[in-house]
N, C-alpha and C positions, 0 to 999 in steps of 0.2 A: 504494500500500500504506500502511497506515495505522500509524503509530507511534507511544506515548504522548510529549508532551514531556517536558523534562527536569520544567518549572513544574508542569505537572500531575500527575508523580507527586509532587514533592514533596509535595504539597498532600494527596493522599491517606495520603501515609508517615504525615507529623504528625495527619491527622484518625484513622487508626486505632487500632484496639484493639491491647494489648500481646498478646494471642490471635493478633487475625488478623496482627499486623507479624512476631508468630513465622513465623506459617506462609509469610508472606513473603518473609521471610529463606531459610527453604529453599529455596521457588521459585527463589527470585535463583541459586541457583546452576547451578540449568540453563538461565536465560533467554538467549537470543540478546546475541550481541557483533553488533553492525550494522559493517556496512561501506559509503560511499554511493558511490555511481556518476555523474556526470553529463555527459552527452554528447548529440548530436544525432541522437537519432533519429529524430524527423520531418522531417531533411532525407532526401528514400526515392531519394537516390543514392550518401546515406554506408552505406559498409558497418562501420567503424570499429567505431562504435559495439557493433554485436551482436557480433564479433570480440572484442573486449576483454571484453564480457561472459561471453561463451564462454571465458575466460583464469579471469576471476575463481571463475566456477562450478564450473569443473573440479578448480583447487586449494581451496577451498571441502569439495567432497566428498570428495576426497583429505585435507583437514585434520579433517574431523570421523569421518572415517570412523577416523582413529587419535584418536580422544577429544576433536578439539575442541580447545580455545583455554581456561587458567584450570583444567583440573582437571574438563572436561569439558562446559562450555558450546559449543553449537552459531554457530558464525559463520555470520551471513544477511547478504543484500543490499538493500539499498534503491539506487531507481536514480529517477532524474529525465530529463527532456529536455528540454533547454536548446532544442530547433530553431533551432540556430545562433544566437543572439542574446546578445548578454554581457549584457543586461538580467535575462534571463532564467535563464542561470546563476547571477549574481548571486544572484536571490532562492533558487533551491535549493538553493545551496550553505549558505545562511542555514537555509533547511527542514533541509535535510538534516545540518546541523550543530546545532542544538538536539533531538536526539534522543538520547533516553536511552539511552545504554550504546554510541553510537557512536564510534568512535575513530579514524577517518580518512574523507575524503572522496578516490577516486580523480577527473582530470580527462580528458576525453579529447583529440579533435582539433585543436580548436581553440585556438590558442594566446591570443589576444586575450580569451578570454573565460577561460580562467585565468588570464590576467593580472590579468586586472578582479575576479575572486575575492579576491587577496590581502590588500585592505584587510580581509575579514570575516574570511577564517582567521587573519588576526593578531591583529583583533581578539577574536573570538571562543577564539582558542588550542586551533583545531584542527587536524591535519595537512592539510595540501592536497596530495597526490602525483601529480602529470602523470604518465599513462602511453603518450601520444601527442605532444602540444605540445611544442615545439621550440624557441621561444622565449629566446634567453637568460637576460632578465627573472624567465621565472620561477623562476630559482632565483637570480640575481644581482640583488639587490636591498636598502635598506638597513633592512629590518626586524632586530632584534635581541630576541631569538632569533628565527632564521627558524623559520616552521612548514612551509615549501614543501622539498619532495624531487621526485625526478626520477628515474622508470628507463626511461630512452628516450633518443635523439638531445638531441643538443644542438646550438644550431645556431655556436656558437662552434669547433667540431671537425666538424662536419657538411656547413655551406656549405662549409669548407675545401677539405674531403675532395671537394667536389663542382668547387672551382673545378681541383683537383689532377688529376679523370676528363676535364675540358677539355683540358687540359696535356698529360698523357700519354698521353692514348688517342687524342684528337684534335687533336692539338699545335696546339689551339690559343693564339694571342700576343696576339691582339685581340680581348676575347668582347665579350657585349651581356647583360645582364640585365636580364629583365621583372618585377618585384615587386608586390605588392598594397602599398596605400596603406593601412596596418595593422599591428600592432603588428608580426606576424610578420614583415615584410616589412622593418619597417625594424631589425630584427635580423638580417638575412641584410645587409642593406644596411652596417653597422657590420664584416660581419664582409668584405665583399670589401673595403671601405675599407681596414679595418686588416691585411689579409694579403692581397692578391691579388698584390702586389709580389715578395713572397716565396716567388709559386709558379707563376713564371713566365706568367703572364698577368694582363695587364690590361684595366680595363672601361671602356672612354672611352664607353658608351653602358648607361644607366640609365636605365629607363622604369616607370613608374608606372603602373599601373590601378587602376581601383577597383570592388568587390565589384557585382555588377549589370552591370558594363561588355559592350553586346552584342559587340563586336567586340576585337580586339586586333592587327588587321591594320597602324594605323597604328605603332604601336610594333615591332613585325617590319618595319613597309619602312624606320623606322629604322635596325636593324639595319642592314639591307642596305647600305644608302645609306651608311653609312659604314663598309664593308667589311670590317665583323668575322668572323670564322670562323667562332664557336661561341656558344649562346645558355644562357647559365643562367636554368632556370625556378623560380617560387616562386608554388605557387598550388593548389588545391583538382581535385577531378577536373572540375566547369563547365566550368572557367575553362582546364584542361587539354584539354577538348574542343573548346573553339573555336580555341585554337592550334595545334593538332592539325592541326584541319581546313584552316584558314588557310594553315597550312606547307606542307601536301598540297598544296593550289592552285595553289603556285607554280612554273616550272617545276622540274625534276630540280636543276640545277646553285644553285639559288637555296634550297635545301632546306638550310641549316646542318643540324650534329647540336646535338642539345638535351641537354642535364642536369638534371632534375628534380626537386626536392625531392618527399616522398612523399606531401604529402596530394593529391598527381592520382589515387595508386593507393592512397588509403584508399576508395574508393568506385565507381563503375563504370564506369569511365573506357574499358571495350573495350568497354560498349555504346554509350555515346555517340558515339564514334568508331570506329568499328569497321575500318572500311573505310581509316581514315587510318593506321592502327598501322603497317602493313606499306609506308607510303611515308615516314615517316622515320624517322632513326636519333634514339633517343631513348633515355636510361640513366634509371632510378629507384633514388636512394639506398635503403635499409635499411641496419637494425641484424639480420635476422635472416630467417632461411629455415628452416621445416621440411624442403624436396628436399635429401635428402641426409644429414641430418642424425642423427649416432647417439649425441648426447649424449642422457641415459636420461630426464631430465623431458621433455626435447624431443618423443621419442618417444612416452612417458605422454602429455602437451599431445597431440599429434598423433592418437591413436588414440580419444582421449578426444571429440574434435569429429566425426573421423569416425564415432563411434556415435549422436552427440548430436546434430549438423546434420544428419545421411543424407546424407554426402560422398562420394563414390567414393572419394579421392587425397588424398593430402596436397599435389598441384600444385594441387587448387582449394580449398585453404583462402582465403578473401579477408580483406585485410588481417592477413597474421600479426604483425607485427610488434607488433601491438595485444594482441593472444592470450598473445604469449609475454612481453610487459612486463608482463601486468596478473597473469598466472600466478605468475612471479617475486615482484613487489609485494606479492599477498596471502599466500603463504609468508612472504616479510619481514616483516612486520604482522605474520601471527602468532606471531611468532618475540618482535618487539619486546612485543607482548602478554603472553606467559608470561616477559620479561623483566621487565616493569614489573611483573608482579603482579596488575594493574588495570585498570580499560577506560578511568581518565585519561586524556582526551588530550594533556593536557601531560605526563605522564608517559610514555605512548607516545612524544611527541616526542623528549623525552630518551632513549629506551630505540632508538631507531629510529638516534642518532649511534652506540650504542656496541654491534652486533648482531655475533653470532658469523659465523665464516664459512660460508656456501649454497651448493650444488652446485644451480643454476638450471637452464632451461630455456634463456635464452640466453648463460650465462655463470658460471664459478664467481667467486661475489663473495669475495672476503677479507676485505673490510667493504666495504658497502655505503658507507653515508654516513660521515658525521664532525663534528666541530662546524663545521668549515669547505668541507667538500666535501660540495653536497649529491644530485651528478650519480652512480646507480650504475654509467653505461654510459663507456664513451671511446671516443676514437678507430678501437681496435683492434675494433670490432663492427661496423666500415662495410664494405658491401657494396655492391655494384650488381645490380643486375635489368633487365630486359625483359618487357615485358607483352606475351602472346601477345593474341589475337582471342578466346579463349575466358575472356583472364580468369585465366590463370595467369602466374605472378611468378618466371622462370626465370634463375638470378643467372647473371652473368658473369665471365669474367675481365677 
């Protein structure tokens, strides 16, 4: 979709006539506030991506359908895809940040590649808001003023939470975790370091992969080989299907239970494996589940995909969690927008620490962010799940 730059209207502002910059001026008051999106959707086994889309658009129409953002300007979406590569995020978030009248860029799954955003949103003094990425990094970082926010997991409170489902559910004492060789990974890797002592298990067995890797079999007979209980996973739905598979293979008694962080089920991880789901035991963190759910945006979110994707259920919405962070976020924004006045992004940044309180979709905020806190989710949003064969995300106790 094609958007003027910032430089090129300039250029037309000052070339005009004091006539047509009038009639400009009025336009200006119903043009588009942009909002940019960028995520992987040419990976075609991430499902993330259209989910969080599905978040953004819903609230979107819900905010303009009551006048819009400024006194009646319409909020639109500009979206990019990164297909997975932090090169290529890079440049879009650069595209998608010199557009006129935009005021944040959402990020999605991948953490390493909003990572690698950060030097331009600082530079540039644009918000960068992950609505998937997990990351510690990206919000803990020593940019001043931060431009980065977060309404999702975090993996500081996340991993925990995950080494804590080992512990108590499968008492495990001795686990094993498998991590990607990536930013993400050695964020979860700082956080068993510095708290797994404290939560009654410990990881005397760390293995590394790396993104491409066919197999993961040797780092699982590790495991084994030194007779840990339980395995904490961290990795993508791929990289979740061949462990999957792997695990399935071996006999019954050699099958640990696994923990999983959730980019396995941002994407289609029960058709990859399909066959394998039902032979082991395996938990998927989240921050959120529509089943069951009777918080009233929740519901709105929910009814609103099922008109809008041809859903049967709210059990096969895929990826919610993407849905109802990105839902949340662009209410925030536009909240922070009719605070500041302005389509500023620096002054959205500022208006984004000091936001009244929101009755969300996954949560009533009291304030979102703050000048120091720039995580809107915690601990208390973690849940566990199970993935069916069909594809649905059925939480647990």
């Amino acid at each position: 979709m094609f958007s003027p730059t910032k430089q090129v209207l300039a250029f037309i502002f000052y070339a005009c006539s004091a006539e047509f910059c009038a009639q400009a001026k009025d336009l200006s008051h119903n043009a588009p506030v942009w909002i940019g999106f960028d995520d992987a959707y040419g990976v075609k086994t991430n499902t993330s991506a259209m989910a969080i889309e599905w978040g953004i658009q819903a609230a979107m129409e819900e905010i303009n359908a009551e006048g819009g953002v400024l006194n009646g300007r319409p909020l639109k979406l500009l979206t990019t895809d990164n297909k997975g590569i932090s090169a290529r995020g890079k440049d879009n978030f650069v595209q998608l940040a010199e557009t006129l009248d935009l005021v944040a860029v959402l990020t999605g799954k991948y953490s390493p590649i909003s990572e690698d955003m950060l030097p331009d949103a600082h530079r540039l003094k644009v918000p960068l808001i992950s609505v998937w990425g997990s990351a510690d990094p990206i919000t803990d970082h020593n940019y001043k003023p931060s431009y980065s926010f977060r309404v999702s997991l975090k993996d500081d409170w996340g991993v925990e939470a995950m080494m804590k489902r080992l512990s108590s559910k499968y008492k495990v004492r001795q686990g094993c975790a498998i991590l990607p060789n990536t930013a993400w990974g050695r964020s979860a890797d700082k956080v068993i370091r510095d708290k797994s002592g404290s939560n009654n298990v410990q990881f005397p067995v760390l293995r590394w992969y790396n993104w491409g890797d066919a197999s993961l079999s040797e780092h699982y007979k590790a495991c084994l080989n030194s007779r840990t209980q339980g395995l904490l996973f961290v990795g993508n739905e791929k990289e979740g299907a061949i462990l999957l598979k792997e695990i399935a293979a071996q006999p019954q008694s050699q099958r640990m239970p696994v923990v999983s962080h959730w980019g396995a089920v941002g994407g289609t991880l029960h058709e990859l494996a399909n066959a394998e789901l039902a032979l082991v035991q395996i938990d998927f963190i989240q921050t959120f589940t529509f089943i069951h759910n009777k918080r009233p945006r929740a519901v709105y979110l929910a009814n609103w995909i099922l008109k809008n994707a041809d859903l049967k259920s709210t059990f096969d919405i895929p990826s919610p969690v993407g849905a109802a962070h990105a839902y949340d976020t662009v209410h925030l924004l536009a909240k922070a927008i009719d605070t500041a006045k302005t389509t500023s992004p620096q002054r959205i940044r500022d208006a984004l620490e000091k936001l009244p309180p929101f009755q969300g979709a996954v949560r009533h905020y009291t304030q979102a962010f703050t000048h120091q806190r720039r995580d809107a989710l915690d601990k208390t949003n973690v849940l566990f799940v199970r993935l069916t064969p069909n594809g649905q995300l059925i939480p647990q106790d």
